[in-house]
C-alpha positions in Angstrom: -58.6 8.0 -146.1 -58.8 9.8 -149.8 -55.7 9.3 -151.8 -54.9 12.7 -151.6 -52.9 13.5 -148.1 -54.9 14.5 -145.3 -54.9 18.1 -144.0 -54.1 18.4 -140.6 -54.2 20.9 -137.4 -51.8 20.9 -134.4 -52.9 19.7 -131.5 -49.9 19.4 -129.3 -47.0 21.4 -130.5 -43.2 19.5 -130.7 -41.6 22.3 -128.5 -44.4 21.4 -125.9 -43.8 17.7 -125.8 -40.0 18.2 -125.8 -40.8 20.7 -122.8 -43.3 17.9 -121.3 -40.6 14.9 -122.1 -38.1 16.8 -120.1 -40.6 17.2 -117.1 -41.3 13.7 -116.7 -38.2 12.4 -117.1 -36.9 14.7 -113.8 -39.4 12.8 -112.4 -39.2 9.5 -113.2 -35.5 10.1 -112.6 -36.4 10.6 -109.0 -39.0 8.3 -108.8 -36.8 5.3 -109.0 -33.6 6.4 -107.3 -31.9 3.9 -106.0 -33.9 1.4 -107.4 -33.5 -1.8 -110.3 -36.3 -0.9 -112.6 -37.3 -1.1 -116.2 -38.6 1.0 -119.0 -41.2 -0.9 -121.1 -42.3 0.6 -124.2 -44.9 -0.3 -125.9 -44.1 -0.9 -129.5 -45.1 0.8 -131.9 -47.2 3.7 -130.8 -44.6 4.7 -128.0 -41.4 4.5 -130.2 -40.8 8.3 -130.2 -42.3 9.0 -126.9 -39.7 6.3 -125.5 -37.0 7.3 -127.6 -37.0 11.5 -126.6 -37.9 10.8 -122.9 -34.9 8.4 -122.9 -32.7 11.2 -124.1 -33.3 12.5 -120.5 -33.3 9.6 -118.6 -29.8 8.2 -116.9 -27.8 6.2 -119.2 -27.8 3.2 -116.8 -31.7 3.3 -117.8 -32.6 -0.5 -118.9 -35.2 -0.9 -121.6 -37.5 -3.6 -122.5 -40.4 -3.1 -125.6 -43.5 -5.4 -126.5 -45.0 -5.3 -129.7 -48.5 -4.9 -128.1 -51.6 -4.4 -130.7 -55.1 -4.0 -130.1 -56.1 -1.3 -132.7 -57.8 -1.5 -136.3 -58.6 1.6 -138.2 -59.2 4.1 -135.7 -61.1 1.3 -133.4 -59.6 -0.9 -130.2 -60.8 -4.2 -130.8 -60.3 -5.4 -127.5 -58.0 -8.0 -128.2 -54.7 -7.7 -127.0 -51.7 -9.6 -128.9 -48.4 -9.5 -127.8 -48.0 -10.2 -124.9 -44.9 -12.8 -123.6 -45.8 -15.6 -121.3 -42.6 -15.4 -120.0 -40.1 -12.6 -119.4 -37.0 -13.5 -117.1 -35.3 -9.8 -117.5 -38.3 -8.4 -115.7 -39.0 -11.2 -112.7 -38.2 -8.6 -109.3 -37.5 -5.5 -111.1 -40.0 -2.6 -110.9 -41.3 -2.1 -114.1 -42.1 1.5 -115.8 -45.1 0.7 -118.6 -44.1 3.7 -121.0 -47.2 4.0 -123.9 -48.3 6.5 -126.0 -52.3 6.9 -125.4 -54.4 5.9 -122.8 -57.8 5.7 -124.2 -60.0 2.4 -123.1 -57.7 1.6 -120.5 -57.9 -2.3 -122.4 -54.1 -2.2 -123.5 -52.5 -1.3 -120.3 -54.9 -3.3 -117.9 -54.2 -6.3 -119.8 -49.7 -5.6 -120.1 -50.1 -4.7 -116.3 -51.9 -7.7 -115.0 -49.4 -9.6 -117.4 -46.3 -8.0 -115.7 -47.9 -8.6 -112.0 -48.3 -12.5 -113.1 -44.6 -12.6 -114.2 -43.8 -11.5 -110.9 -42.4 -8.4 -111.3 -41.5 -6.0 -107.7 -43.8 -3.1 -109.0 -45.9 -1.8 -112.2 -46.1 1.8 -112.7 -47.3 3.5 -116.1 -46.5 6.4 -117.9 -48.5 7.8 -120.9 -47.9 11.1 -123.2 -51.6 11.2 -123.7 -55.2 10.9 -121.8 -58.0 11.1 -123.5 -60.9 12.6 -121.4 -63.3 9.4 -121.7 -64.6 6.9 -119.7 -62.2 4.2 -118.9 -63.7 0.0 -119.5 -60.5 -0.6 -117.4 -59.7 1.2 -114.1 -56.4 2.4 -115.3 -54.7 5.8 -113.5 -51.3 6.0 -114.7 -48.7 7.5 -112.5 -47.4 9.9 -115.1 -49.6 11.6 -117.9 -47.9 14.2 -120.6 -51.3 15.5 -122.0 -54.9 15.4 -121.2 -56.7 15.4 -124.6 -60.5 15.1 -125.6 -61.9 12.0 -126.9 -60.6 12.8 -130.6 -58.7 10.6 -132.5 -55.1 11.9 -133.1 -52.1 11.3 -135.1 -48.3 11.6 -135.0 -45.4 11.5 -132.7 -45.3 8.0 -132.9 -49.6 7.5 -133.5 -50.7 6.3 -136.4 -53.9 5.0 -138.8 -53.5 2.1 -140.5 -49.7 2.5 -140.0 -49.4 5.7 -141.7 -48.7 9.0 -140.2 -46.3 7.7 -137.2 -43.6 10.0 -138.6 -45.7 13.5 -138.1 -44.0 15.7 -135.4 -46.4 16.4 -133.4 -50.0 15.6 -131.9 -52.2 16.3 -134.4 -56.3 15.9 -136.0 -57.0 14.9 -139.5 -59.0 18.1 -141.0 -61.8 16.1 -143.3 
């Protein structure tokens, strides 16, 4: 990036992801009636995701983040830090994996098989946005906000080089 501040265009409006957070929380809401479950973020592309969807969410809600990181630049590298080897609040819950993109499929594989090891009662995901791309990891979340092409994005909790987090809304970088 130029050290002038990048232009950007919309992608995903903030009135269409408060709309779209309101949706899935009714959902979710009725999803686990009646049942002990979890909200895992993971930190820190999902903070504003989990933060307005929890706005909607019953207050009894329980949350759990992981700082999970697997990106440099605009790249996944694959490796997945962050992880706990141990997580007592979790053992027999059903867990709700809440993250902000689903591109490779890497990140979530890797936090699901984790959760499933830790002996968890269930792993569901949730993600505002799918990119349209081939996944390395057979990955089908449960709930998806936005279906998006293979672009890299920004805001609403994304970021580049841990910049740009604090946009609000989905955008593109005009070069």
């Amino acid at each position: 990036m130029s050290a002038t501040a990048p232009r950007f265009k919309t992608v995903i409006s903030q009135k269409r992801i408060a709309t779209k957070n309101r949706e899935l929380a009714l959902s979710i809401s009725n999803y686990y009636r009646n049942k002990e479950w979890v909200l895992l973020g993971l930190m820190s592309g999902s903070l504003y995701f989990l933060g307005d969807l929890l706005r909607h969410l019953p207050a009894e809600t329980r949350v759990e983040t992981w700082k999970i990181s697997s990106y440099q630049g605009k790249r996944s590298t694959g490796i997945i830090s962050g992880i706990p080897a141990k997580a007592p609040s979790l053992k027999n819950r059903h867990v709700l994996i809440l993250d902000d993109i689903l591109d490779t499929g890497c990140t979530l594989a890797h936090v699901r098989d984790a959760l499933l090891n830790l002996e968890v009662a269930s792993v569901q995901i949730c993600v505002l946005l799918s990119k349209k791309v081939k996944r390395s990891y057979p990955i089908k979340p449960r709930w998806v906000g936005f279906k998006i092409p293979p672009r890299f994005v920004l805001g609403y909790g994304l970021d580049l080089e841990g910049q740009y987090r604090g946009v609000p809304e989905i955008v593109e970088v005009i070069d």
